[in-house]
C-alpha positions as CSV (number, residue, x, y, z in Angstrom):
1,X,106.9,1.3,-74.5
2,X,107.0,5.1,-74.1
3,X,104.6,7.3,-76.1
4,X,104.7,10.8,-77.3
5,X,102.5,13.1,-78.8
6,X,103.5,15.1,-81.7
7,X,102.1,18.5,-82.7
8,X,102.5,19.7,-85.8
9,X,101.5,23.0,-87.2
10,X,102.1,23.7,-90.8
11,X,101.2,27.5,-92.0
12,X,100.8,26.8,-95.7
13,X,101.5,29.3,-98.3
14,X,99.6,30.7,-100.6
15,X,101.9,32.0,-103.0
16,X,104.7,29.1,-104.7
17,X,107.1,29.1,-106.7
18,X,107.0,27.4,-110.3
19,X,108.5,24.0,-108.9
20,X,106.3,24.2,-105.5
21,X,103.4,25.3,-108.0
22,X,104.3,22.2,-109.8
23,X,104.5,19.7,-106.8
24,X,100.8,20.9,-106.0
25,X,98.9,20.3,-108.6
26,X,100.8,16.8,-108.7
27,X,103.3,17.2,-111.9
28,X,106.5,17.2,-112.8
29,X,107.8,21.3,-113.8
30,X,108.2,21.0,-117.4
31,X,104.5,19.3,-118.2
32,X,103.5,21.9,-115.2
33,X,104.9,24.4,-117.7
34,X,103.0,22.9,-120.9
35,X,99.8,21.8,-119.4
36,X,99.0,24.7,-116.6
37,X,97.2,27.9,-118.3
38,X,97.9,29.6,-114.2
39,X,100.0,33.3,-115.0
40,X,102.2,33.8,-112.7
41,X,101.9,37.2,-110.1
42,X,105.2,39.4,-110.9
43,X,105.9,41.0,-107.4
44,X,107.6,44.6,-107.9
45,X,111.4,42.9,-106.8
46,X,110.4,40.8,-110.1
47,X,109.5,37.5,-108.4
48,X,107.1,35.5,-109.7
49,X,104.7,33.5,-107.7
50,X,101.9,31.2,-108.4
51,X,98.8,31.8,-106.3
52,X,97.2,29.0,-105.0
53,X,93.6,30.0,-105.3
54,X,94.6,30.3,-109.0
55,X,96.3,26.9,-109.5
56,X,93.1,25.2,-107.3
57,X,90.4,26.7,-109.3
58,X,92.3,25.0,-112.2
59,X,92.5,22.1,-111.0
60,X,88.8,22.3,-109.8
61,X,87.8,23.1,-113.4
62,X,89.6,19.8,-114.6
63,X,87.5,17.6,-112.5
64,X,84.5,19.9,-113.7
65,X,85.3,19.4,-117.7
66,X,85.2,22.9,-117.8
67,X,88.9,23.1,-119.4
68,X,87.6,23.3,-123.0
69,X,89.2,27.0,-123.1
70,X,92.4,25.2,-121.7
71,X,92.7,23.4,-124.5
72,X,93.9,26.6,-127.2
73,X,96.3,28.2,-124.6
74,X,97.9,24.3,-124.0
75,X,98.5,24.0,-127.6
76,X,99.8,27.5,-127.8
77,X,103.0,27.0,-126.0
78,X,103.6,23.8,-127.5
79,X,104.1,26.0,-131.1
């Protein structure tokens, strides 16, 4: 049987969108939405982007038990 080799080279970017923002950290957008206390960047066209250095050292935090301060701004968009 014939083999190939496949190369793949995936340039990742560092700014998403809410839903790709979502898909990284691994939740569906509308707990993304609730639970993540990530602002958005508003580019000057009026985009807004997640960064993922943002969104990371969120996620970092979580695994950390340093989201404490997570806690108030979570419970603030569920009022």
């Amino acid at each position: 049987m014939p083999t190939a080799t496949l190369q793949l080279n995936i340039v990742p970017r560092r700014m998403l969108t809410k839903n790709e923002a979502a898909a990284h950290c691994g939740r569906p957008p509308k707990r993304f939405e609730i639970e993540c206390p990530v602002k958005p960047l508003k580019f000057p066209n009026g985009d807004q982007r997640y960064d993922v250095v943002d969104l990371d050292r969120w996620l970092n935090s979580l695994k950390l038990g340093n989201d404490a301060g997570d806690a108030d701004e979570i419970l603030d968009k569920l009022a």
